[in-house]
N, C-alpha and C positions, 0 to 999 in steps of 0.2 A: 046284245052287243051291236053298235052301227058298226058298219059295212065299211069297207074301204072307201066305197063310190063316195059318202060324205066327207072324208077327208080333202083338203085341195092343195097341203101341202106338198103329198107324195106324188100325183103328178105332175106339180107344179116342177121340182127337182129334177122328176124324169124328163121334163119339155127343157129345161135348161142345161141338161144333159149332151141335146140337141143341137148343133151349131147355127143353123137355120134359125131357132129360136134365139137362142141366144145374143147373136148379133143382131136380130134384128131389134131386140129387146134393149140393146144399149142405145141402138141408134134412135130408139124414140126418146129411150130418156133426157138422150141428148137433146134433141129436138126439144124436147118439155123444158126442160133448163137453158137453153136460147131465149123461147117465151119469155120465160121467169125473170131471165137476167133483162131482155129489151122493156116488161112490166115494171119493175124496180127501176130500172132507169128512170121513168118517168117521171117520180118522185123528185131525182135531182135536177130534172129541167126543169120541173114547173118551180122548184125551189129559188134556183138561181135564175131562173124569170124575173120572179118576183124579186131578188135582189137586186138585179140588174136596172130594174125601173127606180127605184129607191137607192139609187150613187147619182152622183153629179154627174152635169153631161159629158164635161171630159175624165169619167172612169167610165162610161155607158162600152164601148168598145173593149175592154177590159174581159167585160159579161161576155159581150156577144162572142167574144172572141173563143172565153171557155167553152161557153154553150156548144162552137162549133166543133170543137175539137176533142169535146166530150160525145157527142152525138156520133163522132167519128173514129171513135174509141170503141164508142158498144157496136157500132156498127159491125166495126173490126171483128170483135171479140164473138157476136155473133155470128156471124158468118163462119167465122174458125167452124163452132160449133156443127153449124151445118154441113160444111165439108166434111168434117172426120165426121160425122153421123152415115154421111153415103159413102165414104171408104170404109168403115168397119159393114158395113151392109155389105160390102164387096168382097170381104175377107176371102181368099181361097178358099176352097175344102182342105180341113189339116186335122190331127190331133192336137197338136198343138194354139188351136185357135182362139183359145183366152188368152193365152200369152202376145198372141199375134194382136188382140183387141189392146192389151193393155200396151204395147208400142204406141199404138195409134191416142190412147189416152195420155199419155206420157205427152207427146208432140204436139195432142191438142192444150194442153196444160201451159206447155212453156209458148208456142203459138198466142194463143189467146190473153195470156196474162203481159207477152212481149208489147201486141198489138195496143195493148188497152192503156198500160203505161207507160207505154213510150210516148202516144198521143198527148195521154193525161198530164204528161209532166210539162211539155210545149204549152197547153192550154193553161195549166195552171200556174206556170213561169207567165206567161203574158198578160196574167189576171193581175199578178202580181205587179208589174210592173206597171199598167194600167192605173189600178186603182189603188195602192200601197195599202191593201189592203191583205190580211194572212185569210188562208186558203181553210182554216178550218171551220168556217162557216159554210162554205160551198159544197165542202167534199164530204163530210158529215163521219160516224166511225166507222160504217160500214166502208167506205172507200178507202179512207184515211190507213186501213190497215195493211192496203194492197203497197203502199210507200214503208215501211218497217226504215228507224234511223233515220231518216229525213225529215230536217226541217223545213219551216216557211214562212223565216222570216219574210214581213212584209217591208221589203226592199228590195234595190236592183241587183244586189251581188245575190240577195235570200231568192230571185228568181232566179237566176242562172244557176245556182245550186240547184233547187228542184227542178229546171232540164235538166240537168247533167247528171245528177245520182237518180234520177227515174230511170233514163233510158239506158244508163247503166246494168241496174236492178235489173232492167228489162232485157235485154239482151246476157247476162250471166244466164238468170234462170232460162231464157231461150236456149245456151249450149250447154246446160246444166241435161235438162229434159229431154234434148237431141242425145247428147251422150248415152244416158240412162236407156235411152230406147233402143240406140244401135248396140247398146251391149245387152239385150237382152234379145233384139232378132238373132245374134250368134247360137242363141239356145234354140233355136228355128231353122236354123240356116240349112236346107241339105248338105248333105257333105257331097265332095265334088272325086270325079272322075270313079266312081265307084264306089267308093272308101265307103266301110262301116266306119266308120271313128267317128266318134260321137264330136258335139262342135264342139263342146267345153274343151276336150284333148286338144282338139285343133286348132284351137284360139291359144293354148298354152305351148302348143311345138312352135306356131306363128311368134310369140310372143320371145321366145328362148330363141330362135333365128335371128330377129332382131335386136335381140342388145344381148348374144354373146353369151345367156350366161345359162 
């Protein structure tokens, strides 16, 4: 019979056990997935490069225009990444500290996805308007799907629609993900002035104080 020591899943559980480990385990992956998403972008600049030289000269600004404000997008969306990568690296010491992680995932979630489409939908309203030309040439399906419901048409009112239900999109899920997260540090919260009472209780005497019932 082998030995424990060849096994690598039972300490691997025990090290994730860990807080120390743990956090610092998200914070790379994060880190790995900033890469990943700034390597993949690539793809769509050299893409829309190459479009860009191939429209007329008065849709050439159209490109450059995306280009800019796409590059300003992942920019965005990365950096999120990296920031909550070194706040969850900061986590307290808690029992609680996955919970405490997944806050900070939550925040980067609607953060980074705000970031990305807010920019993207300015950039691709002025593509639009530029070159009347539609955007699903540019954005391809992997982006395409971050817009859900949104059309593009290519025309002036079809660009002013995709600013406006992007940075829409983009800002619900922003206080979608900010909600979700503040309601689950209440499951963290200490309780205050001594109190055992757990914060679920607390959150619901809070709750019954305020509307009466």
């Amino acid at each position: 019979m082998m030995k424990h020591r060849y096994f690598f899943m039972g300490p691997l559980l025990e090290r994730l056990a860990q807080q120390t480990f743990f956090c610092r385990l998200m914070a790379v992956a994060l880190r790995v997935m900033a890469a990943l998403i700034a390597l993949l972008s690539l793809t769509i600049v050299f893409k829309v490069g190459k479009l860009t030289f191939e429209l007329s000269p008065n849709q050439v600004l159209g490109g450059i225009l995306f280009e800019t404000f796409f590059l300003l997008g992942v920019y965005a969306a990365v950096h999120v990444f990296i920031v909550r990568a070194r706040d969850i690296e900061e986590v307290r010491p808690s029992e609680s500290y996955a919970i405490a992680t997944l806050v900070l995932l939550l925040k980067l979630v609607g953060e980074a996805y705000c970031a990305f489409v807010s920019l993207m939908a300015v950039g691709g309203g002025l593509y639009v308007w530029f070159t009347n030309h539609s955007l699903g040439n540019v954005l391809g399906p992997l982006v395409r799907v971050l817009f859900p419901g949104i059309g593009d048409e290519p025309s002036f009112m079809g660009g002013i629609e995709f600013m406006a239900s992007g940075m829409l999109i983009g800002l619900v899920v922003l206080v979608v993900a900010y909600a979700a997260s503040q309601v689950l540090a209440l499951l963290i919260r200490p309780p205050r002035n001594g109190s055992q009472q757990s914060p679920s209780a607390e959150f619901g005497q809070t709750y019954r104080s305020r509307f009466g019932s």
